[in-house]
C-alpha positions as CSV (number, residue, x, y, z in Angstrom):
1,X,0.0,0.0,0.0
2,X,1.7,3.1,-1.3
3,X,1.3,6.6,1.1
4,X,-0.7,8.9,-0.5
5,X,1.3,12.7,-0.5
6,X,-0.6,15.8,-2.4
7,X,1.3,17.6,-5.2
8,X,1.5,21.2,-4.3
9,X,4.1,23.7,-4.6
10,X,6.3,24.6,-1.7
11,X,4.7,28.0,0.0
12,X,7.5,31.2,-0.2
13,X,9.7,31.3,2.4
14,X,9.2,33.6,5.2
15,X,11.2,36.6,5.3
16,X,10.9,38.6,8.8
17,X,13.0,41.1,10.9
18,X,16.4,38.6,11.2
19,X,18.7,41.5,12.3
20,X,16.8,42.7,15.4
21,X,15.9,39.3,16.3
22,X,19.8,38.1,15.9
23,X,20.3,41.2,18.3
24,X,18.2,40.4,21.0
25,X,19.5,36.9,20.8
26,X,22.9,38.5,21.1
27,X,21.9,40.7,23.7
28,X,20.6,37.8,25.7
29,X,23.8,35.4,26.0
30,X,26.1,38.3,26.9
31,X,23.3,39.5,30.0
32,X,23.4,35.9,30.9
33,X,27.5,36.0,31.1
34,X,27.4,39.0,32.6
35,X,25.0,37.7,35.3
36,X,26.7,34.8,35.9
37,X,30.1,36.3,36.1
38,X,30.5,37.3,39.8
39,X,29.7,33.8,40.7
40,X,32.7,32.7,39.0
41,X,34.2,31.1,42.6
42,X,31.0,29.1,42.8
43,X,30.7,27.9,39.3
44,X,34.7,26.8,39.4
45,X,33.9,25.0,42.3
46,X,31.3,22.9,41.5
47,X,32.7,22.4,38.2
48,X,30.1,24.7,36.0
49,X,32.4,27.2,34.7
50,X,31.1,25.6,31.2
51,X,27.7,27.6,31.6
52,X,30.1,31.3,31.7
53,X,32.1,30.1,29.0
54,X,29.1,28.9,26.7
55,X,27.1,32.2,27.6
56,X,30.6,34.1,26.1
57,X,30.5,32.2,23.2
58,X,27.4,32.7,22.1
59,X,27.5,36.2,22.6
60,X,30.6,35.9,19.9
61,X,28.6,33.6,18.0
62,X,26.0,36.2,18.3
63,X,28.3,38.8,16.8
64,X,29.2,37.5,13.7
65,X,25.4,35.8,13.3
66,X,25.1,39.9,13.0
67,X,27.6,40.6,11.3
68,X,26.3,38.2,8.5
69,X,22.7,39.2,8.0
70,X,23.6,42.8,8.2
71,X,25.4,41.9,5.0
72,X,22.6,39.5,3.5
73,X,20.4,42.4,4.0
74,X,22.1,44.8,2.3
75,X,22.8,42.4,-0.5
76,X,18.9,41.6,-0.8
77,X,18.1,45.2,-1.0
78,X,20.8,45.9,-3.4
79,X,19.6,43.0,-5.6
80,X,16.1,44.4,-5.0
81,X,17.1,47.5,-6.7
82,X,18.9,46.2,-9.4
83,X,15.6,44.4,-10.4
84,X,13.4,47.3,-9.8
85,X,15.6,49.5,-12.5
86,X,16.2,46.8,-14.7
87,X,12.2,46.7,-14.7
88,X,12.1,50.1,-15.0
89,X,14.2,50.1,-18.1
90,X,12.0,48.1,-20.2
């Protein structure tokens, strides 16, 4: 007996506000570092310094994840752009 899938086409993919939502991310890990980081003595002794450490990196992370679609933005606007005066054109 052969599983019966509809034929459609795939719906658009969603576009939304990446930048600010990479920024709050961003903003996020490095509170959470900087929350944890006067209990440094505690974490160290009960072997959880892991927890600062990963909070730091993903603030880095977090950076460059900014970084990027700063630039992806940009790029789709510029392409955007380019369409609309090629379109104009004709």
């Amino acid at each position: 007996m052969a599983k019966w899938t509809p034929r459609h086409e795939a719906p658009e993919p969603l576009e939304g506000p990446v930048a600010p939502v990479v920024t709050g991310g961003t903003i996020l890990w490095l509170l959470m570092f900087l929350v944890q980081l006067p209990f440094y003595g505690w974490f160290a002794d009960h072997g959880h310094t892991w927890w600062l450490w990963t909070c730091l990196a993903g603030a880095g992370l977090g950076c460059v994840g900014i970084w990027y679609v700063r630039k992806r933005d940009a790029a789709i606007k510029r392409d955007t752009a380019i369409k609309r005066a090629a379109d104009a054109e004709r």
